[in-house]
mmCIF file as gemmi writes it, N, C-alpha and C atoms, coordinates in Angstrom:
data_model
loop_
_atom_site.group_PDB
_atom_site.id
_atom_site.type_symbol
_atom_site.label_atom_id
_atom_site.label_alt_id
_atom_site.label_comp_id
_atom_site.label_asym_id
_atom_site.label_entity_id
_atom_site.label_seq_id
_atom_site.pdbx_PDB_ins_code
_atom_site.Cartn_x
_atom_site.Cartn_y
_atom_site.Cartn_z
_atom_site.occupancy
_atom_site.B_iso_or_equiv
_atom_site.pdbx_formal_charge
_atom_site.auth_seq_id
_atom_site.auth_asym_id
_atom_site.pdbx_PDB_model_num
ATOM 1 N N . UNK Axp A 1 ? -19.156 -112.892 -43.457 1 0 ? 1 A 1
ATOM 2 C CA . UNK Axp A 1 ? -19.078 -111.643 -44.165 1 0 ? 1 A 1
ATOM 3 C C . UNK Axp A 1 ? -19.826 -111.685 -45.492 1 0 ? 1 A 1
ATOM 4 N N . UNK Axp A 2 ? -20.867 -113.068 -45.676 1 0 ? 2 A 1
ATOM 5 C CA . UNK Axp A 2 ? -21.514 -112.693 -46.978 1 0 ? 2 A 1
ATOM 6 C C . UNK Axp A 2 ? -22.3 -111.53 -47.225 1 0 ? 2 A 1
ATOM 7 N N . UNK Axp A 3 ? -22.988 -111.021 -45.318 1 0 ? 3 A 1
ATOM 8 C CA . UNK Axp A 3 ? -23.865 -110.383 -45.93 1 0 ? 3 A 1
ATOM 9 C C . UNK Axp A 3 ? -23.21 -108.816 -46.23 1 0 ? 3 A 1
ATOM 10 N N . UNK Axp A 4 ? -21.791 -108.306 -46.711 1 0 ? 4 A 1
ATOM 11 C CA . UNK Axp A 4 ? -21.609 -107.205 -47.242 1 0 ? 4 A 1
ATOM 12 C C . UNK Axp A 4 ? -20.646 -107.381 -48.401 1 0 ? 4 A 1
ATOM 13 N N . UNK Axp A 5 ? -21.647 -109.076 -49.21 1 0 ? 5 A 1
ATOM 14 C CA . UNK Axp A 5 ? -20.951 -109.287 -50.811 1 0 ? 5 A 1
ATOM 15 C C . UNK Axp A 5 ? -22.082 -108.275 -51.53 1 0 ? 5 A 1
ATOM 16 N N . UNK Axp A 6 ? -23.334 -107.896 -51.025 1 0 ? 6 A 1
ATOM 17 C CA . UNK Axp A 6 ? -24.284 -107.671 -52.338 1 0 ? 6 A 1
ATOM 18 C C . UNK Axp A 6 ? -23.467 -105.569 -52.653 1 0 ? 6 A 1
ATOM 19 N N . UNK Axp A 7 ? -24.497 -105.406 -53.093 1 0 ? 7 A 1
ATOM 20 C CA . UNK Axp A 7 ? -24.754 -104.122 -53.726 1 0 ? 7 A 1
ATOM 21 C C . UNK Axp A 7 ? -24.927 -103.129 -53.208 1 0 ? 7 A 1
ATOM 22 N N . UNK Axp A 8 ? -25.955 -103.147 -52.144 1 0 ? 8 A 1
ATOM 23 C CA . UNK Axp A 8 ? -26.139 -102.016 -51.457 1 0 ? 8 A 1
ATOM 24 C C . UNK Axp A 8 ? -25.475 -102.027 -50.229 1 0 ? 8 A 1
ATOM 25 N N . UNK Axp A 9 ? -25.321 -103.226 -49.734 1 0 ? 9 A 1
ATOM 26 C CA . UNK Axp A 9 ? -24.166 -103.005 -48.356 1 0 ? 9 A 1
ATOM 27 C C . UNK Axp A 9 ? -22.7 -102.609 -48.712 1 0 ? 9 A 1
ATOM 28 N N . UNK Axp A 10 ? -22.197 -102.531 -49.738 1 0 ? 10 A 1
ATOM 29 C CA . UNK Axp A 10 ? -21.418 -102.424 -50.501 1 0 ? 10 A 1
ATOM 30 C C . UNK Axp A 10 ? -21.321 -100.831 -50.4 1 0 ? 10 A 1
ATOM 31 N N . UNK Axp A 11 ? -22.775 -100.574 -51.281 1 0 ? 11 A 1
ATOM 32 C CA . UNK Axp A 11 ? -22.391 -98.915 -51.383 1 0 ? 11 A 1
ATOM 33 C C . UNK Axp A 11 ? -23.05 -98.233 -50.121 1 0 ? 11 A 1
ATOM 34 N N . UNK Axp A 12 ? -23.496 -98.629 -48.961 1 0 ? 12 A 1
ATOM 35 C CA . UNK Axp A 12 ? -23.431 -98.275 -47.692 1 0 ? 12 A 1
ATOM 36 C C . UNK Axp A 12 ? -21.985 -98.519 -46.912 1 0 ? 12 A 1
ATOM 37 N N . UNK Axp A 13 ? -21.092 -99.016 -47.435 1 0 ? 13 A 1
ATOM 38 C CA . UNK Axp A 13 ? -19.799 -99.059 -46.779 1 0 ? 13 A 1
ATOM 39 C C . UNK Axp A 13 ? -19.045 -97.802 -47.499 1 0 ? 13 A 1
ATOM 40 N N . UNK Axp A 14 ? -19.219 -97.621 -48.657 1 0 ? 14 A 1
ATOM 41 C CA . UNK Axp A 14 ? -18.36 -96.705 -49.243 1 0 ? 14 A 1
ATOM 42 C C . UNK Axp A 14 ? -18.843 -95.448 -49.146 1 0 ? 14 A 1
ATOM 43 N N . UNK Axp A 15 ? -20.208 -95.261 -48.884 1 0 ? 15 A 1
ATOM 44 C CA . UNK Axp A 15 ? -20.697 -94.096 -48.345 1 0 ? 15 A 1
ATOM 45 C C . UNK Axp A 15 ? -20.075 -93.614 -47.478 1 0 ? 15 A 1
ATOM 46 N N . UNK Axp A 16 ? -20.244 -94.677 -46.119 1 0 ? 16 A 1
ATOM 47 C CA . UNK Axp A 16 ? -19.788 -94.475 -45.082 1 0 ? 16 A 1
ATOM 48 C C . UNK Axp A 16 ? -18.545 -93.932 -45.172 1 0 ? 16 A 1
ATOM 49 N N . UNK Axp A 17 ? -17.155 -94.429 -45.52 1 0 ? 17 A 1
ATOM 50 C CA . UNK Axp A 17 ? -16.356 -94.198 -45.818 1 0 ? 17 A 1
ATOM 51 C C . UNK Axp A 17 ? -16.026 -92.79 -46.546 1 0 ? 17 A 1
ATOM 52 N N . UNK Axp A 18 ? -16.954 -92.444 -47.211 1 0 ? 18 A 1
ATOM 53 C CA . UNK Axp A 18 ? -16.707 -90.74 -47.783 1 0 ? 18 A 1
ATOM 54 C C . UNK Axp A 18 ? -17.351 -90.236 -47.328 1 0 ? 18 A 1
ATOM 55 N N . UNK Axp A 19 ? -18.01 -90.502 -46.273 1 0 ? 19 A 1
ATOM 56 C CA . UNK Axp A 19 ? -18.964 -89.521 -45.282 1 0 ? 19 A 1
ATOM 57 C C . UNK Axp A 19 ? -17.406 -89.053 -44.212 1 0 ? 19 A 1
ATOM 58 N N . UNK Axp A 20 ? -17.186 -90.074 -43.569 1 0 ? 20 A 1
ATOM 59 C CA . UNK Axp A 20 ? -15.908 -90.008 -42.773 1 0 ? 20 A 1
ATOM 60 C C . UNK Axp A 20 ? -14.618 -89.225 -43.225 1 0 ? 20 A 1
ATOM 61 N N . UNK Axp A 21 ? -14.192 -89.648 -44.32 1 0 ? 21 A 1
ATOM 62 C CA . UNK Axp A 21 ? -12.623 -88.536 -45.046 1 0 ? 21 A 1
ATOM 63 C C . UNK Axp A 21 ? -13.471 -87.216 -45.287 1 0 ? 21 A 1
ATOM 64 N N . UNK Axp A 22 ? -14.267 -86.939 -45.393 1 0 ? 22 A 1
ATOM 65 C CA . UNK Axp A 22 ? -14.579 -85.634 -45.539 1 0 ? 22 A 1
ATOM 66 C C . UNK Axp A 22 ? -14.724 -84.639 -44.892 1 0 ? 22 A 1
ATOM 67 N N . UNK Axp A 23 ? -15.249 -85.446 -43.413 1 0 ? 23 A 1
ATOM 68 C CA . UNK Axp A 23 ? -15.319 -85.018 -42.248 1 0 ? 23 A 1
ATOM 69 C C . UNK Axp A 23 ? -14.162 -84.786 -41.835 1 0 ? 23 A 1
ATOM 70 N N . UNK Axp A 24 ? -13.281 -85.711 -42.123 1 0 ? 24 A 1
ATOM 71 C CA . UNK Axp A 24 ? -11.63 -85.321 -41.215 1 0 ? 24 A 1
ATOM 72 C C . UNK Axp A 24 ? -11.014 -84.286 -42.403 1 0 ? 24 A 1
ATOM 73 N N . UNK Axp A 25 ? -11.276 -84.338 -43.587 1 0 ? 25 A 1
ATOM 74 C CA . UNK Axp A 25 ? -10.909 -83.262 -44.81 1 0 ? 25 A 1
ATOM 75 C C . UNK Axp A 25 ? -11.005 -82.018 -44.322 1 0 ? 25 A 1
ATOM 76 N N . UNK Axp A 26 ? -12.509 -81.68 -43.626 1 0 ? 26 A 1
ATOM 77 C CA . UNK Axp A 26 ? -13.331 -80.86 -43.639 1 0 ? 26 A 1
ATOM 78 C C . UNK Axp A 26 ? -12.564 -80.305 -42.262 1 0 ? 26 A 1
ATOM 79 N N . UNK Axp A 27 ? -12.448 -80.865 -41.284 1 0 ? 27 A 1
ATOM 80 C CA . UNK Axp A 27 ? -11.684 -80.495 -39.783 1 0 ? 27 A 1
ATOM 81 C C . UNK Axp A 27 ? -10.13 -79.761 -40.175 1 0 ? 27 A 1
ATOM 82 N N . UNK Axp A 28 ? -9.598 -80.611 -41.046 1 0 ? 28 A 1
ATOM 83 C CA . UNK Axp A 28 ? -8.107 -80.04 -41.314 1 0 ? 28 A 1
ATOM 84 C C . UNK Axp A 28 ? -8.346 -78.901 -41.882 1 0 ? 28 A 1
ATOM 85 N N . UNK Axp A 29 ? -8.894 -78.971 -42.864 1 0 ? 29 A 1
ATOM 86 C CA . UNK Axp A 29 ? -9.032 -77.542 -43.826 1 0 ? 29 A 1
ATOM 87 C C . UNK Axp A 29 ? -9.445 -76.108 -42.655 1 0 ? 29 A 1
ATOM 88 N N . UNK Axp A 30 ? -10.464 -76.555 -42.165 1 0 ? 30 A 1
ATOM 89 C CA . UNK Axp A 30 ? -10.904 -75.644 -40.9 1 0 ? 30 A 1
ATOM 90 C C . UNK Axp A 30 ? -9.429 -75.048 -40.012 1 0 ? 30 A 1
ATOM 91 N N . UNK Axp A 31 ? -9.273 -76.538 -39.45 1 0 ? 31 A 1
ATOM 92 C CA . UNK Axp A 31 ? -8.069 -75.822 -38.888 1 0 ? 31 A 1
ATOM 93 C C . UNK Axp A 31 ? -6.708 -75.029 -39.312 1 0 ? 31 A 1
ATOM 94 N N . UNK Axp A 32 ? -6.066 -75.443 -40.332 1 0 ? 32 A 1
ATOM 95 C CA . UNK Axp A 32 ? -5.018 -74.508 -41.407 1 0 ? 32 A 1
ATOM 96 C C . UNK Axp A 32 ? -5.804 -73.61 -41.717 1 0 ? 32 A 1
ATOM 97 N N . UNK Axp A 33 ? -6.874 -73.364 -42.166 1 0 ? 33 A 1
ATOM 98 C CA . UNK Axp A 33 ? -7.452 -72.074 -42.754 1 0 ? 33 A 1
ATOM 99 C C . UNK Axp A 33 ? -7.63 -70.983 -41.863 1 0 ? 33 A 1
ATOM 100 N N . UNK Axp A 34 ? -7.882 -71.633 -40.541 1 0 ? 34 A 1
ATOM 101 C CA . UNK Axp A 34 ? -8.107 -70.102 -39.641 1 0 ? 34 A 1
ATOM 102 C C . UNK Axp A 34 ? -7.173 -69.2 -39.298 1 0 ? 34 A 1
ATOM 103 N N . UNK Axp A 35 ? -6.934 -68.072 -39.69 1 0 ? 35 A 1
ATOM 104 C CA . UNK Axp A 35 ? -5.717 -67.155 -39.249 1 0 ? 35 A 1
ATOM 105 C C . UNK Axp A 35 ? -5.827 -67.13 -37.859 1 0 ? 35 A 1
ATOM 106 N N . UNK Axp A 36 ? -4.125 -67.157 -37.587 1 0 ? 36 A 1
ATOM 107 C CA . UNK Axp A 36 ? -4.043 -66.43 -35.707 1 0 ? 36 A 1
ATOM 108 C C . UNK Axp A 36 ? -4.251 -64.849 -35.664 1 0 ? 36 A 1
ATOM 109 N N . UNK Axp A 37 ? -4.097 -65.228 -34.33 1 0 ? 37 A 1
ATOM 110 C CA . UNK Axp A 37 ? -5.102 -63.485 -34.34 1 0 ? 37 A 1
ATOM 111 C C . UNK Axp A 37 ? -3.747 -62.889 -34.113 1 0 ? 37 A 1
ATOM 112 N N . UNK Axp A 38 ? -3.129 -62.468 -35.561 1 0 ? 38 A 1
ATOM 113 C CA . UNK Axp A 38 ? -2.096 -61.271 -35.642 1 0 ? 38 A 1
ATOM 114 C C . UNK Axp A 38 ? -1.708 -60.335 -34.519 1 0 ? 38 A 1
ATOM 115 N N . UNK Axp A 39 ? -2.833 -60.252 -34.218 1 0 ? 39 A 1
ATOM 116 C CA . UNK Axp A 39 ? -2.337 -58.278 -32.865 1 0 ? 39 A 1
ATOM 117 C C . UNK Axp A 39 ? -1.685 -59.317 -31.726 1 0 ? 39 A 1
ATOM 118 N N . UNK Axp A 40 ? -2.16 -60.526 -31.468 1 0 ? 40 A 1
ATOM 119 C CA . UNK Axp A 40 ? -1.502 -60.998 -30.198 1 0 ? 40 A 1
ATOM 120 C C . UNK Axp A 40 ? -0.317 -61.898 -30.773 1 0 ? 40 A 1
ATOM 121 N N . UNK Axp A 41 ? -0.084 -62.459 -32.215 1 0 ? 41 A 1
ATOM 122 C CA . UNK Axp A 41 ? 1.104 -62.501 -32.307 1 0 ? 41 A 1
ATOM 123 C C . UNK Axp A 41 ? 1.945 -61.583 -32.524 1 0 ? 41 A 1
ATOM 124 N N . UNK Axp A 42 ? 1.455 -60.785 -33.058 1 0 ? 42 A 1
ATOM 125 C CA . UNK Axp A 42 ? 2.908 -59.625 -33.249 1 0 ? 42 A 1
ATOM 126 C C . UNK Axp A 42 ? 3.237 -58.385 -31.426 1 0 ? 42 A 1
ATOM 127 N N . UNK Axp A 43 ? 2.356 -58.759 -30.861 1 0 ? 43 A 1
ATOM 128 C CA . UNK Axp A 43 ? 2.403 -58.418 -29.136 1 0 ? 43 A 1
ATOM 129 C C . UNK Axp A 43 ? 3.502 -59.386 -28.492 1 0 ? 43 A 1
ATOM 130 N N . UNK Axp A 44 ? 2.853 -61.035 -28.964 1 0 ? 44 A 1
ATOM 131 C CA . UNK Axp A 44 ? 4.088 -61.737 -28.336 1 0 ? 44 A 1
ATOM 132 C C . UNK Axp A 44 ? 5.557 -61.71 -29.041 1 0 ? 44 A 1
ATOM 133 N N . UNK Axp A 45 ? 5.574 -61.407 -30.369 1 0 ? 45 A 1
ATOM 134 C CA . UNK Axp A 45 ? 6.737 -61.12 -30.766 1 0 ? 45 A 1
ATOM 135 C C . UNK Axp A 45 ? 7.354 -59.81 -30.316 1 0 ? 45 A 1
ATOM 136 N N . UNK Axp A 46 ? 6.811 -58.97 -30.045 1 0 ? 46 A 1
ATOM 137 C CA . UNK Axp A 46 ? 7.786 -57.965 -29.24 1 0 ? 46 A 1
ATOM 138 C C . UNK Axp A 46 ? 7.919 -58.122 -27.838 1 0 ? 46 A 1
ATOM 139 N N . UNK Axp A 47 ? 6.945 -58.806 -27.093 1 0 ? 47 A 1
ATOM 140 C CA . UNK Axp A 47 ? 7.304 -59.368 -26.107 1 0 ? 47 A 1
ATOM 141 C C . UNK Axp A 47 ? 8.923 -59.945 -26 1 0 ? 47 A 1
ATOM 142 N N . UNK Axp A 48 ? 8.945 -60.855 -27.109 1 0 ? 48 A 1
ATOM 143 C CA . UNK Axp A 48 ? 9.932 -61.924 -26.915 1 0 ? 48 A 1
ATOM 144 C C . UNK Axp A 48 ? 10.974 -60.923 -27.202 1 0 ? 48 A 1
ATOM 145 N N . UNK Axp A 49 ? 11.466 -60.212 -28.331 1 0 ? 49 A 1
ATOM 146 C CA . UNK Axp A 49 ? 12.317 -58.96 -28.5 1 0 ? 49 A 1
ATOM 147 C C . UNK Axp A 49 ? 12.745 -58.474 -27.365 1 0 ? 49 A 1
ATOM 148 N N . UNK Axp A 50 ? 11.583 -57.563 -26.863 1 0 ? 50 A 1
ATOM 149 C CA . UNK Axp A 50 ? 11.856 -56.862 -25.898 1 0 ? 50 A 1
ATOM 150 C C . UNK Axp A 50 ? 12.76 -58.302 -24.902 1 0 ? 50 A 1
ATOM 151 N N . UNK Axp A 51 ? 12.289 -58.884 -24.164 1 0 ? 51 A 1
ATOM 152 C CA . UNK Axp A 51 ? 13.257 -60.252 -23.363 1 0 ? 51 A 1
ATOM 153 C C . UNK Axp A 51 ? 14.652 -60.208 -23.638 1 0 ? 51 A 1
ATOM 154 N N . UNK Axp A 52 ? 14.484 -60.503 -25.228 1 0 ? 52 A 1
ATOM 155 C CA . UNK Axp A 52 ? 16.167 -60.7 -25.878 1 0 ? 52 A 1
ATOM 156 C C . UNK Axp A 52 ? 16.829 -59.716 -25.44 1 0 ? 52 A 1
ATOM 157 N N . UNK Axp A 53 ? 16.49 -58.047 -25.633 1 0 ? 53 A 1
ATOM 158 C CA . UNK Axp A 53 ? 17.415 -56.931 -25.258 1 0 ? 53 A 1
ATOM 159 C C . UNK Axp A 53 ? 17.859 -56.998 -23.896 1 0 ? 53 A 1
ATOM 160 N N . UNK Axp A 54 ? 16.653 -57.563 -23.047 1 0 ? 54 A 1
ATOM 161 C CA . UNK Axp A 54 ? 17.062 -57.504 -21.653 1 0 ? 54 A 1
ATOM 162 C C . UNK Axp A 54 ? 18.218 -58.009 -21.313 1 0 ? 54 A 1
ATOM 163 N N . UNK Axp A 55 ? 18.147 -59.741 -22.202 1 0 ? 55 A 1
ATOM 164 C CA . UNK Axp A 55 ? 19.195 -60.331 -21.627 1 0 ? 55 A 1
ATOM 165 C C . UNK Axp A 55 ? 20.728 -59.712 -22.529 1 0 ? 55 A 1
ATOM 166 N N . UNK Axp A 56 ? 20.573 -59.193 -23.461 1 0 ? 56 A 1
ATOM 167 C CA . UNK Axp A 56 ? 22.041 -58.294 -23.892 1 0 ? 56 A 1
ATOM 168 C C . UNK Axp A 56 ? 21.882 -59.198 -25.256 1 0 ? 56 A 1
ATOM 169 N N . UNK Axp A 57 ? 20.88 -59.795 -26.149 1 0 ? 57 A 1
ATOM 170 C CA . UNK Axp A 57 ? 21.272 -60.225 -27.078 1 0 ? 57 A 1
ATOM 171 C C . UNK Axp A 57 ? 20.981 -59.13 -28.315 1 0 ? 57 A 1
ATOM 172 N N . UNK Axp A 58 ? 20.179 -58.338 -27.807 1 0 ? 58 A 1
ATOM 173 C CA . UNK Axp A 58 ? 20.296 -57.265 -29.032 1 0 ? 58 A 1
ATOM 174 C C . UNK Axp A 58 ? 20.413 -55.851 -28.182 1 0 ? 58 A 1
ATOM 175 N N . UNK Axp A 59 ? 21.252 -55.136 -29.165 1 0 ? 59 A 1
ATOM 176 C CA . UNK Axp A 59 ? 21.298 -53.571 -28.645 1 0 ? 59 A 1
ATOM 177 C C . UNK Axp A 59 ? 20.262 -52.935 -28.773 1 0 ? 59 A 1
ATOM 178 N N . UNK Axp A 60 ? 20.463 -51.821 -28.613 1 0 ? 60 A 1
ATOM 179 C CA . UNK Axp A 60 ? 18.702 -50.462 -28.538 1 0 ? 60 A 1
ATOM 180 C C . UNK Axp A 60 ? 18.237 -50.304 -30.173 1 0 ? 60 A 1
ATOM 181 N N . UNK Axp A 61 ? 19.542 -50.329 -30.844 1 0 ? 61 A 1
ATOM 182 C CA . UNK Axp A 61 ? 18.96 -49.652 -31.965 1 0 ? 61 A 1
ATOM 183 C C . UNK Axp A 61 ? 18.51 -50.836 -32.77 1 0 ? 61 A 1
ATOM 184 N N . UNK Axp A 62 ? 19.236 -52.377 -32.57 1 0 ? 62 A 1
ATOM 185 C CA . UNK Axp A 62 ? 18.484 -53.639 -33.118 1 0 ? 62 A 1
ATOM 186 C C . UNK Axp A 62 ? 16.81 -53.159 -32.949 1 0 ? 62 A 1
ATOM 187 N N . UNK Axp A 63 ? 16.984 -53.201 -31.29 1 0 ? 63 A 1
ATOM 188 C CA . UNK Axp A 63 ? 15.69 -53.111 -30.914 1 0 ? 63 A 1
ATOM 189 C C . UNK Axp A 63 ? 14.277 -52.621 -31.392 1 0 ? 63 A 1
ATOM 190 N N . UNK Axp A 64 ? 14.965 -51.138 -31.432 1 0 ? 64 A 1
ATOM 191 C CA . UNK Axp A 64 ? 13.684 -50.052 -32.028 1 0 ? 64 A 1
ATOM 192 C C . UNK Axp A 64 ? 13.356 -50.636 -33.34 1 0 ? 64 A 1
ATOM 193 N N . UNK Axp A 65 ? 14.463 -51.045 -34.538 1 0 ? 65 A 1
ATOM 194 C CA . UNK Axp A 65 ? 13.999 -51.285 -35.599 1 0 ? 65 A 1
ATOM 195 C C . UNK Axp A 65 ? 12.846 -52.332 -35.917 1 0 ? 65 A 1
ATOM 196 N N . UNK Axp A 66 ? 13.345 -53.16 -34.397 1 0 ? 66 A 1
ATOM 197 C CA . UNK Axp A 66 ? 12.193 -54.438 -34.545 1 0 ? 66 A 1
ATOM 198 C C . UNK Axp A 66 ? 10.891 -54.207 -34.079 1 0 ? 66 A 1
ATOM 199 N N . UNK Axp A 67 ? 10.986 -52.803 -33.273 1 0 ? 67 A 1
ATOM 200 C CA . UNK Axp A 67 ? 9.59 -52.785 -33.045 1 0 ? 67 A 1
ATOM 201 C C . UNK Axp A 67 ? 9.09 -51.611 -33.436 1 0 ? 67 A 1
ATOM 202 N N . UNK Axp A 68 ? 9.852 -50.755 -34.75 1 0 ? 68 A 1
ATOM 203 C CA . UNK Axp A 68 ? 8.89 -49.859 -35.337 1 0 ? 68 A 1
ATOM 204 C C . UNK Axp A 68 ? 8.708 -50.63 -36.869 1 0 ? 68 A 1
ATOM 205 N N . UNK Axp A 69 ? 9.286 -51.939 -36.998 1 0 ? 69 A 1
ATOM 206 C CA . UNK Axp A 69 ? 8.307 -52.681 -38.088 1 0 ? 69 A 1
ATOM 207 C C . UNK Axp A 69 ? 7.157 -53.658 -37.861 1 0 ? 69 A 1
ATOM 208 N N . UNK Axp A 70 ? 7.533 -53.713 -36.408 1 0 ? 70 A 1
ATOM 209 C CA . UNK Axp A 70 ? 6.089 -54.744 -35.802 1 0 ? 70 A 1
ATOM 210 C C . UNK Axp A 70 ? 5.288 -53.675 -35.352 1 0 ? 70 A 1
ATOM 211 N N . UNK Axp A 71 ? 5.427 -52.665 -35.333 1 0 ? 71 A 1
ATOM 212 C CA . UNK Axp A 71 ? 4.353 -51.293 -35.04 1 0 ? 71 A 1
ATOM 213 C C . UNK Axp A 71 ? 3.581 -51.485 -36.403 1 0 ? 71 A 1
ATOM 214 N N . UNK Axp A 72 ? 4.585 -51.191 -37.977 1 0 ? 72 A 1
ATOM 215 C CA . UNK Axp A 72 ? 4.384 -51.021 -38.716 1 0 ? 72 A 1
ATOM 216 C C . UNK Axp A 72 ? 3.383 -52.149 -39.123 1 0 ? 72 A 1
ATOM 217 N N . UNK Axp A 73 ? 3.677 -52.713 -38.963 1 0 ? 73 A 1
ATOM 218 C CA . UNK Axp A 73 ? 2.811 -54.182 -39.356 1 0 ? 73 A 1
ATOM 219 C C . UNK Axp A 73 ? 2.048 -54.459 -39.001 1 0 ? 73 A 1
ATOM 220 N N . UNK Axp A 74 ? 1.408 -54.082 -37.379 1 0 ? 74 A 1
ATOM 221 C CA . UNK Axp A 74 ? 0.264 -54.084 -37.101 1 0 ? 74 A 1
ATOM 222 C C . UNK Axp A 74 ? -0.847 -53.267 -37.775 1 0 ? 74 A 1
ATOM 223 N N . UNK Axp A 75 ? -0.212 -51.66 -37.489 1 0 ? 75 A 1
ATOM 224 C CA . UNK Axp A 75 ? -1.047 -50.634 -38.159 1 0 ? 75 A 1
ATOM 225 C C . UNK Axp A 75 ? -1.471 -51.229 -39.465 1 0 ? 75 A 1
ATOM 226 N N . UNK Axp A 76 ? -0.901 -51.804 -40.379 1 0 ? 76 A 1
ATOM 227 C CA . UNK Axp A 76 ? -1.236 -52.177 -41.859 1 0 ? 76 A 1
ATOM 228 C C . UNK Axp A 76 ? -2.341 -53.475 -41.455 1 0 ? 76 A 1
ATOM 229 N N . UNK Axp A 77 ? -2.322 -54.337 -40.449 1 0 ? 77 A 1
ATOM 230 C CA . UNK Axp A 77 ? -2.984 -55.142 -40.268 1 0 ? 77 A 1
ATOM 231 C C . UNK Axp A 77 ? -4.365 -54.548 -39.993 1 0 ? 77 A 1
ATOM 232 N N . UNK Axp A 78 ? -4.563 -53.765 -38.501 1 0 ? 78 A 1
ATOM 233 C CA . UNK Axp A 78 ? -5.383 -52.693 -38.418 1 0 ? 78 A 1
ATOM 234 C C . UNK Axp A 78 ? -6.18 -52.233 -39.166 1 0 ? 78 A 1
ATOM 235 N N . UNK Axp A 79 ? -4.988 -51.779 -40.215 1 0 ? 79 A 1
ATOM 236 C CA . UNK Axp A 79 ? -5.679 -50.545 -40.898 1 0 ? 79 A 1
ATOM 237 C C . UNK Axp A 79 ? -6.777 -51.79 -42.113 1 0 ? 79 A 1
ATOM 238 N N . UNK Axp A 80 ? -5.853 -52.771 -42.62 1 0 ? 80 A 1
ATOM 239 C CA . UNK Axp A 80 ? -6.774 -53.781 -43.356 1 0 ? 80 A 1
ATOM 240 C C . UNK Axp A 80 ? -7.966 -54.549 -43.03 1 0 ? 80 A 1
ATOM 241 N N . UNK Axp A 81 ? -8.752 -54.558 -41.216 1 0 ? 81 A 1
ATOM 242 C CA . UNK Axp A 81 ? -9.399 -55.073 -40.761 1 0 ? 81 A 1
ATOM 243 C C . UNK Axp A 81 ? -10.167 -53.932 -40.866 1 0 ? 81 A 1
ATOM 244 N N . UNK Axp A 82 ? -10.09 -52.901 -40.744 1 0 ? 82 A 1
ATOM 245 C CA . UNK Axp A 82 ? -10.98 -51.6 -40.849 1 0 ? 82 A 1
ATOM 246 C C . UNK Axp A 82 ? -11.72 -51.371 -41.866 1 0 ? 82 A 1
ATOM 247 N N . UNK Axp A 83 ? -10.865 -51.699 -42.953 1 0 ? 83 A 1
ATOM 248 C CA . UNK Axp A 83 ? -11.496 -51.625 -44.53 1 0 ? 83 A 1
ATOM 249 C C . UNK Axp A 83 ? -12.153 -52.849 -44.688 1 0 ? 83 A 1
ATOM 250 N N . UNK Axp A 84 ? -11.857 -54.111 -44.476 1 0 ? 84 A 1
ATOM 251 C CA . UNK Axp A 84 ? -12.719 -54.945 -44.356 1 0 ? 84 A 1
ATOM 252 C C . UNK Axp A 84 ? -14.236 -54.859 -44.151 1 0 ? 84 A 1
ATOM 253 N N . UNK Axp A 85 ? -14.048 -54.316 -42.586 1 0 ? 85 A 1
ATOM 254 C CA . UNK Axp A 85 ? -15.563 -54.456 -42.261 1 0 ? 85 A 1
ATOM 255 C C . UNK Axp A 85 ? -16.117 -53.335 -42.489 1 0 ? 85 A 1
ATOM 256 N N . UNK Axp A 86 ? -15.484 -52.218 -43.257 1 0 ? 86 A 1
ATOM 257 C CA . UNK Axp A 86 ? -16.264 -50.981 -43.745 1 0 ? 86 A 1
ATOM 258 C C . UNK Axp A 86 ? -17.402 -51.51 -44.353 1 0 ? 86 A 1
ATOM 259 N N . UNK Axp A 87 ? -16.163 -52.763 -45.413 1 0 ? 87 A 1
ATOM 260 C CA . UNK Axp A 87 ? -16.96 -52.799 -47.169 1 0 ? 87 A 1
ATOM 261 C C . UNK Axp A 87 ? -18.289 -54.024 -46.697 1 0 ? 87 A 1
């Protein structure tokens, strides 16, 4: 292992080395940063709602409330992707 006592094999290892964490830095950040695509989670969340009523865990009027705020919430989502790509 003498030959990575000098200087430049040295700072070719540590290169290397911050070439690499940055890359995996760079992958994580990517991945946490990307939003899910809202309209199909808030679809599968009333999906799942709607299920629950079936099986008797929520009544009608639980119900509606949960899905005229996931209505609500889309439209605002909607309506914020619209203005987006207006501007």
């Amino acid at each position: 292992m003498e030959i990575l006592q000098g200087p430049v094999p040295k700072a070719i290892v540590w290169i290397t080395i911050a070439i690499i964490l940055g890359v995996i830095g760079f992958y994580f950040a990517q991945r946490f940063r990307d939003e899910p695509d809202l309209e199909n989670s808030t679809s599968d969340h009333l999906s799942n709602f709607r299920e629950m009523k079936q099986r008797g865990v929520l009544d009608d009027k639980e119900f509606r409330n949960i899905k005229t705020m996931l209505s609500e919430k889309l439209a605002d989502q909607v309506k914020d992707s619209d203005n987006e790509i207006a501007d």
